[in-house]
C-alpha positions in Angstrom: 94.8 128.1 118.0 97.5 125.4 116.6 100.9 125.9 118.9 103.8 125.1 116.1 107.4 124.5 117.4 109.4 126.3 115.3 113.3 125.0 115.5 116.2 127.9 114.5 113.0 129.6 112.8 111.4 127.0 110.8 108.3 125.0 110.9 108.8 121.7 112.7 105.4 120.2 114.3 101.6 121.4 115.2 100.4 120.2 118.5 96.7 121.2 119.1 96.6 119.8 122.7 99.3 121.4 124.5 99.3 125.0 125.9 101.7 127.6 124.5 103.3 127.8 127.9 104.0 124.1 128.0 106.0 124.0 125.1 109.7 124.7 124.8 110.8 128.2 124.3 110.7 129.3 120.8 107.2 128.1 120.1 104.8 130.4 119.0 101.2 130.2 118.1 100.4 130.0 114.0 97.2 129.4 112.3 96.8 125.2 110.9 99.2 125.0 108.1 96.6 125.1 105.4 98.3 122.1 103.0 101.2 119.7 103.2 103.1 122.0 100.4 102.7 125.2 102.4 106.1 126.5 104.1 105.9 129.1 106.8 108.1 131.9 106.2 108.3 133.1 110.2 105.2 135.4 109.7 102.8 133.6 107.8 101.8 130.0 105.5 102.9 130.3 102.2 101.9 128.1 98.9 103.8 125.5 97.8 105.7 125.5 94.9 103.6 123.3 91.9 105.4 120.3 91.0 108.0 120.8 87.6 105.6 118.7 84.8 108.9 116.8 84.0 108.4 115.2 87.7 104.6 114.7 87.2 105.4 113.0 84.0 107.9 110.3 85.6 105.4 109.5 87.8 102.7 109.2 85.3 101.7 105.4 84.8 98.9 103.5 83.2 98.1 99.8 83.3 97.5 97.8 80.5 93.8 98.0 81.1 93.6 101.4 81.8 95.4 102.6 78.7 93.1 100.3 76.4 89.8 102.1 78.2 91.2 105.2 77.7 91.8 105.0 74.0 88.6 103.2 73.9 86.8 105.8 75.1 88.4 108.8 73.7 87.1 107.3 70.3 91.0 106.3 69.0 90.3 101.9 69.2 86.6 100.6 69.2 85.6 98.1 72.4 86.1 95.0 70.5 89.6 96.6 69.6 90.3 97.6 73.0 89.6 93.6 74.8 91.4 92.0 72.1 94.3 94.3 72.9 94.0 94.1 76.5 93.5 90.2 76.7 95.2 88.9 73.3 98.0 91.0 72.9 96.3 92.4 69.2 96.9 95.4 67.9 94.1 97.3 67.0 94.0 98.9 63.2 94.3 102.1 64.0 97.5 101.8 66.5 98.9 99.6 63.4 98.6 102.3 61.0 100.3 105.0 63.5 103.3 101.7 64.3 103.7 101.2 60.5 104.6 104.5 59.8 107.6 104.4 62.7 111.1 103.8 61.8 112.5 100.9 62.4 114.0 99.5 64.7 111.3 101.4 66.9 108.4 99.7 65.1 109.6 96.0 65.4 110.4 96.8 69.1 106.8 98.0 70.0 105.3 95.1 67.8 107.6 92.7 70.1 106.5 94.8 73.2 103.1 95.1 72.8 101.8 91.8 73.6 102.7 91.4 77.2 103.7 95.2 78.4 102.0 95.5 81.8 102.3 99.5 82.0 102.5 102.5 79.6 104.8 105.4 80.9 104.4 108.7 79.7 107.9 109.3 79.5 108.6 106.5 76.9 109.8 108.0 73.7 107.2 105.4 72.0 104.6 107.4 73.7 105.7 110.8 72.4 106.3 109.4 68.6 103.1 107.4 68.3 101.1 110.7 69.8 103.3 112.7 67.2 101.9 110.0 64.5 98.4 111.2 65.1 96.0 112.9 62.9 96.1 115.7 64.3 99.4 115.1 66.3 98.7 115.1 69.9 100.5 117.8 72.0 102.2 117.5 75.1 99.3 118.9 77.0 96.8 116.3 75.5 99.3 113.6 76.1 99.6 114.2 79.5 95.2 115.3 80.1 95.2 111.6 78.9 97.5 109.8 80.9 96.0 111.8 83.9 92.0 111.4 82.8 92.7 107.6 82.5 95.2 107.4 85.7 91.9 108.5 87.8 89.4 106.0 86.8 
């Protein structure tokens, strides 16, 4: 078995190689902590906590290629759409009819924007208000199984 050093009672290091008596006082011997988000508690591993979604969702990303497969092949933008968005900076009709019904000065800024944008953040409010533009609007839930389908591939 694993000996852990365990400093003022918590979890510092595993060393599989060392003998329990070699090691400073205060080590015991614990099972292999199963993941990196498990704690111990003095007696046992316990489960990490799940990351908040808000955290998830800073961290949720997509390149300019990505995004365009994505809504490519979730049937929103055909593939000719999708390569003259990536490489030519158009926008494809059905993005245009979801931008034409924003308010400005939200639609002139993504119009300016949308030619040369390298990454699509989930957290942008652009994201959330052309998702909301959708028929039917897309949820939070869907927003985010699509930013983390695409972020995958």
């Amino acid at each position: 078995m694993p000996t852990s050093f365990l400093e003022n009672g918590a979890y510092v290091e595993t060393i599989t190689d060392v003998p329990l008596a070699s090691r400073p006082a205060g080590s015991i011997a614990v099972p292999k902590r199963p993941d990196a988000d498990s704690s111990w508690d003095g007696t046992a591993w316990q489960p990490g906590q799940p990351e908040p979604i808000e955290a998830l969702r800073a961290r949720m990303v997509l390149p300019r290629d990505q995004l365009f497969k994505g809504l490519r092949d979730a049937g929103i933008i055909s593939a000719p759409e999708s390569v003259a968005a990536s490489n030519q900076g158009i926008i494809p009709p059905a993005l245009e009819l979801l931008i034409a019904q924003m308010p400005e000065p939200q639609q002139s800024n993504l119009r300016i924007d949308f030619g040369d944008f390298k990454v699509a953040h989930r957290m942008n409010p652009l994201v959330s208000m052309l998702a909301g533009l959708n028929a039917p609007p897309l949820d939070d839930a869907a927003i985010d199984a699509f930013f983390l389908a695409n972020m995958e591939n």
